[in-house]
C-alpha positions, 0 to 999 in steps of 0.5 A: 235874767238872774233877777228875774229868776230870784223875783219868781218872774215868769217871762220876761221882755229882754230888749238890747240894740245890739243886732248880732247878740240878739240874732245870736241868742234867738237864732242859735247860730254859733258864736265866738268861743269868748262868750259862747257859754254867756251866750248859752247861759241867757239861752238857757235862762231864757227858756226857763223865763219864757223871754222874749229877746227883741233888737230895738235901735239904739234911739228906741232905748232912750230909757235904759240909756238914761238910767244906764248914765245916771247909775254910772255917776251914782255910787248905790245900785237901783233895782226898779222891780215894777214900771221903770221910771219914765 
């Protein structure tokens, strides 16, 4: 959400597989005191974004999955700033 903000984005997809976090976030329905102001804060941005927050199952998530795995064994940061690599 932060890069979106510093790249000048306007709305923004935001996909996670986790059910609860997206129900949280959408819903607006109270959430453990441990991540309450996490949870406030991608709301607020998500409102400053127009983003869009959708569960998706875990399989459906192949792609970040992979490049969650690849970046753990590389020691540089990679920012794909257009189409994610396929």
């Amino acid at each position: 959400m932060e890069l979106a903000a510093k790249q000048g984005w306007c709305h923004v997809d935001v996909e996670s597989n986790s059910q609860t976090l997206i129900k949280a976030i959408v819903e607006e329905f109270a959430v453990p005191l441990e991540i309450d102001v996490v949870v406030e804060d991608v709301r607020a941005q998500g409102r400053l974004l127009d983003a869009t927050f959708r569960y998706v199952r875990r399989g459906a998530n192949n792609v970040a999955h992979s490049i969650t795995h690849w970046n753990c064994g590389s020691e540089h940061e990679a920012t794909w700033l257009h189409s994610p690599p396929y």
